[in-house]
C-alpha positions as a printed NumPy array, in Angstrom:
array([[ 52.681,  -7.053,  -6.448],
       [ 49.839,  -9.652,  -4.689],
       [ 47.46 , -10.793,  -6.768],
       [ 43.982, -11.252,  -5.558],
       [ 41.911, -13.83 ,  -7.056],
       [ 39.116, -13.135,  -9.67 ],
       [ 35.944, -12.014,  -8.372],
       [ 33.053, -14.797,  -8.219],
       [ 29.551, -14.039,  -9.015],
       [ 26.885, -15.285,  -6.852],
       [ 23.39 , -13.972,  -7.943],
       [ 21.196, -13.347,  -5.225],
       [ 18.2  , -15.656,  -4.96 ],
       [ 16.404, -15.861,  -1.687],
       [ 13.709, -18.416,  -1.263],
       [ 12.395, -16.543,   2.081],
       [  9.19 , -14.883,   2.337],
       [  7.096, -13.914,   5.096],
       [  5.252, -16.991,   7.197],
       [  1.797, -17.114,   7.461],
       [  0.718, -17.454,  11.109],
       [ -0.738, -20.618,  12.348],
       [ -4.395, -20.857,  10.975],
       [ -4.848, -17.72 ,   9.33 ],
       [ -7.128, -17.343,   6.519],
       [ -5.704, -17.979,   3.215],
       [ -8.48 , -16.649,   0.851],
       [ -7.733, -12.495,   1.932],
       [ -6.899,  -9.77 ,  -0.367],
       [ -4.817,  -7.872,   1.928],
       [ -2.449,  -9.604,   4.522],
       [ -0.482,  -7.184,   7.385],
       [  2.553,  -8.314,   9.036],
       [  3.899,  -6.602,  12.074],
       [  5.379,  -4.156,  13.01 ],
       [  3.197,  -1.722,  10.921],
       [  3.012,   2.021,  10.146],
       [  0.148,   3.723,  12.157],
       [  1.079,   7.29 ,  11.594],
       [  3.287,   9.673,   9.993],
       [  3.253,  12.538,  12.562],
       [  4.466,  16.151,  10.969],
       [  7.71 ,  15.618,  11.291],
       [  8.16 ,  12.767,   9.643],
       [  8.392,  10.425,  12.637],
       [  6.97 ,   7.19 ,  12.194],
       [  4.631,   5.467,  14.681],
       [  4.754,   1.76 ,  14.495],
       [  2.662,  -0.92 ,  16.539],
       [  1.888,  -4.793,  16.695],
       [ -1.786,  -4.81 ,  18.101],
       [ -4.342,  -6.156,  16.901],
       [ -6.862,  -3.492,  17.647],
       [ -4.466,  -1.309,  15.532],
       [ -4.352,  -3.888,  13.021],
       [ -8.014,  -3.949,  12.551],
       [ -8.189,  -0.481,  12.498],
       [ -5.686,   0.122,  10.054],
       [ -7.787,  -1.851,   7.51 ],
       [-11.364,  -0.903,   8.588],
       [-12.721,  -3.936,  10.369],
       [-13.879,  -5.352,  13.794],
       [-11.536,  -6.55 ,  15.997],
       [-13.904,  -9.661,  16.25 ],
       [-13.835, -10.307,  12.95 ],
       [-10.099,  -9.599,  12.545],
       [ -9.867, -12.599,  15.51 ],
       [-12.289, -14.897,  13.386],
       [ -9.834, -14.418,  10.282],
       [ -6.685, -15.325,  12.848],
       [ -7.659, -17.793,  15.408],
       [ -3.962, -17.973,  16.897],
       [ -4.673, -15.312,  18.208],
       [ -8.129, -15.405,  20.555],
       [ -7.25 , -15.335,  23.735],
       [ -3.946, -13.892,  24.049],
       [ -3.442, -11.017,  26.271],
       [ -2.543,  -8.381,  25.294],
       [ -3.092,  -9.468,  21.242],
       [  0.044,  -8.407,  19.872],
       [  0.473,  -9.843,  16.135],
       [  3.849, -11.939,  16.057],
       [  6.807, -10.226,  14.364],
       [  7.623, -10.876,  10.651],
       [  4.066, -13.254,  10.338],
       [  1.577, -12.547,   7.998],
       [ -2.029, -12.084,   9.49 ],
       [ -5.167, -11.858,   7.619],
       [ -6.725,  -8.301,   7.106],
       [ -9.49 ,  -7.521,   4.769],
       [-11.534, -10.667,   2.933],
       [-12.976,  -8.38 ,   0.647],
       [-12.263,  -5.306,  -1.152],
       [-14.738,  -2.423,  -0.078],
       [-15.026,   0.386,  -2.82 ],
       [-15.223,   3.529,  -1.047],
       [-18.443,   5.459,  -2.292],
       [-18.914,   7.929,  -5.527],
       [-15.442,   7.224,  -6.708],
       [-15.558,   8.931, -10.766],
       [-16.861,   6.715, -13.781],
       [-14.022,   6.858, -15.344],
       [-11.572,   4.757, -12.727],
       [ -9.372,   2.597, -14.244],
       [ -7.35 ,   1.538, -11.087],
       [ -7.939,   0.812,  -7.461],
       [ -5.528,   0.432,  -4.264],
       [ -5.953,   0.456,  -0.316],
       [ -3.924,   2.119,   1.636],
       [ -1.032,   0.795,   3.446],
       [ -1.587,   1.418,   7.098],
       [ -0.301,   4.795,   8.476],
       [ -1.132,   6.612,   5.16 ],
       [ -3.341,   9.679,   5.366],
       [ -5.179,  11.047,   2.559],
       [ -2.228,  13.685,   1.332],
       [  0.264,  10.808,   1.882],
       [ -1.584,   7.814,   0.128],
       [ -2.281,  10.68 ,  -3.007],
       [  1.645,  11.17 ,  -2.876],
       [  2.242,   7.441,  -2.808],
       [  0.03 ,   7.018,  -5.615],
       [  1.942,   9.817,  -7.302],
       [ -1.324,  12.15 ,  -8.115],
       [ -1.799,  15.755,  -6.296],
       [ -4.084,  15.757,  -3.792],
       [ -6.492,  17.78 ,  -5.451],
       [ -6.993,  15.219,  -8.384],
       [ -7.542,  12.397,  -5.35 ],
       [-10.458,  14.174,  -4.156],
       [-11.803,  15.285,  -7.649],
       [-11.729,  11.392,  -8.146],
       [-12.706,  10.451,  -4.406],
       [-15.424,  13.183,  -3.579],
       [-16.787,  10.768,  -0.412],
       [-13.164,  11.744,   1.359],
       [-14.713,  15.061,   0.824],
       [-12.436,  18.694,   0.236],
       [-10.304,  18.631,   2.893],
       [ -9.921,  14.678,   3.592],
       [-11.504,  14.516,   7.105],
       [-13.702,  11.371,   5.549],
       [-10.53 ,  10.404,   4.288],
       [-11.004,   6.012,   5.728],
       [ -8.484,   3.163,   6.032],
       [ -9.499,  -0.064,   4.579],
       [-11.295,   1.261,   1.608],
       [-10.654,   1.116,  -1.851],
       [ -9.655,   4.296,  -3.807],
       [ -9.16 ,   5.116,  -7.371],
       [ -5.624,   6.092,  -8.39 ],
       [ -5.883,   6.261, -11.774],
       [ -8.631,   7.532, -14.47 ],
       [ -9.119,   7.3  , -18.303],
       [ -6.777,  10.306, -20.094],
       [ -5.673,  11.844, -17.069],
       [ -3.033,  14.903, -18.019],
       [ -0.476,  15.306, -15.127],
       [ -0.074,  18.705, -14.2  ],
       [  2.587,  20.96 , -15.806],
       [  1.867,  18.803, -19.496],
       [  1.036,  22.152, -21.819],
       [ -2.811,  21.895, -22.893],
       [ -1.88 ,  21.9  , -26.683],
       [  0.5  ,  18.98 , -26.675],
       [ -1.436,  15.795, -28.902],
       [  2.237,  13.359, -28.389],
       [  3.112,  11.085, -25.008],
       [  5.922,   9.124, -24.532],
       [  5.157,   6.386, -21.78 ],
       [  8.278,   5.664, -19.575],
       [  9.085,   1.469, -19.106],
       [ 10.473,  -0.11 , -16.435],
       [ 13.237,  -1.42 , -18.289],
       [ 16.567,  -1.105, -17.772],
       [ 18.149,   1.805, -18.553],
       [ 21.584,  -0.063, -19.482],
       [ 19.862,  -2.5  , -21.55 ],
       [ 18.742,   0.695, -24.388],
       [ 21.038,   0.6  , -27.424],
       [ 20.384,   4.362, -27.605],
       [ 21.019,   5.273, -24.005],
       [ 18.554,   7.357, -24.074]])
């Protein structure tokens, strides 16, 4: 019988991230590298694209200003953003209007999400997103990229939790492994 020789571990460790490009602003709160979601059509088909008038859509600004924040790129044509390069978006976080009181966290959406999508995402129903976002109104048609929505409220019961129950466990991110009890 061979023998094969023992196993070796080698952890993973990877020192790589994403470039910025040449110039770009480093002060931004939300950074989009290309290719990027544009659209989830009904079938679940994904429309990507690397321009920057897309870009600046996605996130709810000028194209002028989205050139101003990346000065590599003024005067190329077409302006395509360069693969796998980080480009400036949004320099400051705009808080969509009338969001509830009680908000206790705020996210943008990733490009290409809709309003049903980005409530998904954020794992809330859609009707809860708009009872929390009235501005995107009933039906999300004023549903905007770039903003600022809330995602989560003060003592928000998910549905299907049974109106008489007073006791929540709170799941961790732990791992599962790790739990003497294997619970």
């Amino acid at each position: 019988m061979t023998m094969l020789p023992a196993a070796t571990y080698i952890p993973y460790s990877s020192n790589e991230t994403t470039p910025y490009a040449n110039l770009t602003r480093m002060d931004c709160i939300s950074y989009i590298t290309a290719p990027f979601l544009i659209n989830i059509t009904d079938n679940n088909n994904t429309v990507t694209s690397s321009s920057c008038s897309d870009a600046a859509a996605a996130y709810g600004v000028s194209l002028s200003d989205f050139l101003l924040w990346n000065p590599e790129l003024n005067g190329t044509n077409p302006c395509v953003l360069a693969d796998n390069t980080k480009y400036c978006a949004q320099t400051i976080a705009v808080e969509a209007q009338s969001i509830t009181e009680y908000c206790i966290q705020y996210q943008i959406p990733d490009p290409g999400y809709n309003c049903i999508s980005f409530a998904a995402q954020a794992g809330i129903d859609p009707e809860q997103f708009v009872l929390w976002n009235p501005t995107v109104g009933s039906d999300c048609s004023d549903f905007l990229p770039g903003l600022q929505y809330c995602v989560a409220v003060y003592h928000y019961r998910q549905p299907g939790i049974t109106p008489n129950c007073n006791q929540f466990v709170v799941a961790n991110d732990t791992n599962c492994k790790s739990n003497d009890f294997h619970m």
